[in-house]
Each structure stands twice: as C-alpha cells, then as structure tokens.
N, C-alpha and C positions, 0 to 999 in steps of 0.2 A: 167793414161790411163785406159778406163776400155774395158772391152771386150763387144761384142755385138752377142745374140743366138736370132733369129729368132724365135719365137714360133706362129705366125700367128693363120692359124690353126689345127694345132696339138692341138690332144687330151690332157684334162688335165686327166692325171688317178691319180692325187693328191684330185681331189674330190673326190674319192669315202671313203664312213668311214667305213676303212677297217673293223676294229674291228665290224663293224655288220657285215663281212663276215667269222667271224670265226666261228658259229653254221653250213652254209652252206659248210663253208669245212669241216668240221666233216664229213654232212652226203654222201659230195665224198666220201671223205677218206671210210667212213663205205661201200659204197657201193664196193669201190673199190678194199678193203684189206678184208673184212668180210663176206662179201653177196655176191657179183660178181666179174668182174676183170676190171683194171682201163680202164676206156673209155668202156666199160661194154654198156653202152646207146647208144650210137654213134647208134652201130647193134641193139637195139630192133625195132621188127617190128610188130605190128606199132606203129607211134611215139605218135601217139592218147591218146595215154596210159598216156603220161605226161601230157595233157590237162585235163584229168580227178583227177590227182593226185594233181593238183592245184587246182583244183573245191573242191575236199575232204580237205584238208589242207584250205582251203578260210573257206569251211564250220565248221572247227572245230574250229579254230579262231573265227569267230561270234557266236559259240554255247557256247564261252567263256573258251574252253580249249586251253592251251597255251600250252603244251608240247607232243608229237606225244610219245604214250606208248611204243611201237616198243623200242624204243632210248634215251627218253628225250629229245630230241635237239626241240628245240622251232618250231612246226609245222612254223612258218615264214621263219624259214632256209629250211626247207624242201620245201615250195612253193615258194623260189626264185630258189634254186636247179631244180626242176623241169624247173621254167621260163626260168633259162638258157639252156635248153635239148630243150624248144619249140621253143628258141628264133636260136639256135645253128640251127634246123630243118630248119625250114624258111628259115634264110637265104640261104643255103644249097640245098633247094630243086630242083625241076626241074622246070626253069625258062619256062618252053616252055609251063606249065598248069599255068591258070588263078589263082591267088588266094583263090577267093570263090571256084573254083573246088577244088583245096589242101585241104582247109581246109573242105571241105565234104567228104573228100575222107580219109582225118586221122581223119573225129570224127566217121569213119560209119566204126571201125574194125568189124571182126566177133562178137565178144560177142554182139555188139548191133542189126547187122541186122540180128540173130536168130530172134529173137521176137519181136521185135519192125518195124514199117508200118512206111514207112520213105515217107510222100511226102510234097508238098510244097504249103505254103501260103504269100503270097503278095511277093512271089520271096523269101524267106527263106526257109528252108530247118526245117520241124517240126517234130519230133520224136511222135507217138503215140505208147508208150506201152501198152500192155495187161494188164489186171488188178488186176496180181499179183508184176508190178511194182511197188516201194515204192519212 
C-alpha cells in the first residue's frame, strides 16, 4: 500500500539553494544583533531607502567588487537582503494607492526632494539634480 499527499499547488520551498542564503542571513543576523534590533526594518521610514541600497550594492557588483567593506559578506547577500525589505514593503502596503503612486511616493524620501526638481516625462517621473549631483 502506499500512501498518497496532495501537493498540487503548494509551494515548493525545496528549490530554493539554501546555501546561497547563508551570506544574506549573516547580514539579518548583523543587522539584528549588532547594528539594530531584529525586524529593525520592518519600522524604517521610508522604505525607499532599501530601493537605493540595492541600486548601491547592483552598482558595486558591476564596478567588480564582490564584498561590501562594512562586513565582508558578499554585496549579493546584501542586495537580496534588502530585495527581501522591498519585496516584504509591497506586498504590505496600502492597497487603496496605485502602484506607480507607491512607488513614487518611497523613491521621493526627504533627502531627495531637498534638491532635486522632480517632474515628469512621457508619464515617468524624472529626477533632475543640481549640479553638484554625482
């Protein structure tokens, strides 16, 4: 006789290769016991902040550095890290605003719309800074 389990569709979380998730739990872990306290992120506001820290970590990856100086941990742990904080966001937020409004509403924290001229072309939203932007 054998037995029979239903897995339709249920999630498989046997694909994930875990072992590439052990750098991005370091850098919880660091954030959580070292630097700030666990779920630490959850409350930062705004969540903007991780959208940028993926863009930095993207960037240092293609400029050919592989390990974030801060920690060592492979800037790739650190930009799924973050992915998970945007992706956690998202789903999370307030279904009652459009999309495109959310997400202009977490990339235009204070620090950018001090100095930066935020208006719009062909219906995107384009940042022009000052010209001691870099």
């Amino acid at each position: 006789m054998e037995g029979v389990k239903e897995t339709g569709d249920k999630l498989r979380w046997s694909l994930i290769p875990w072992e590439a998730m052990e750098g991005t739990v370091r850098v919880l872990m660091m954030g959580a016991i070292k630097k700030y306290a666990p779920n630490n992120w959850k409350y930062v506001k705004p969540q903007g902040v991780y959208l940028d820290a993926i863009q930095r970590h993207l960037v240092a990856i293609m400029k050919g550095e592989e390990f974030d100086k801060d920690d060592n941990e492979s800037h790739m742990s650190h930009l799924i890290c973050d992915a998970l904080f945007y992706e956690y966001a998202r789903i999370y937020r307030d279904k009652e605003i459009d999309f495109i409004t959310w997400l202009e509403e977490l990339i235009t924290y204070p620090d950018y719309t001090k100095a930066v001229d935020k208006t719009k072309l062909n219906g995107a939203t384009v940042y022009k800074g000052d010209d001691n932007d870099v």
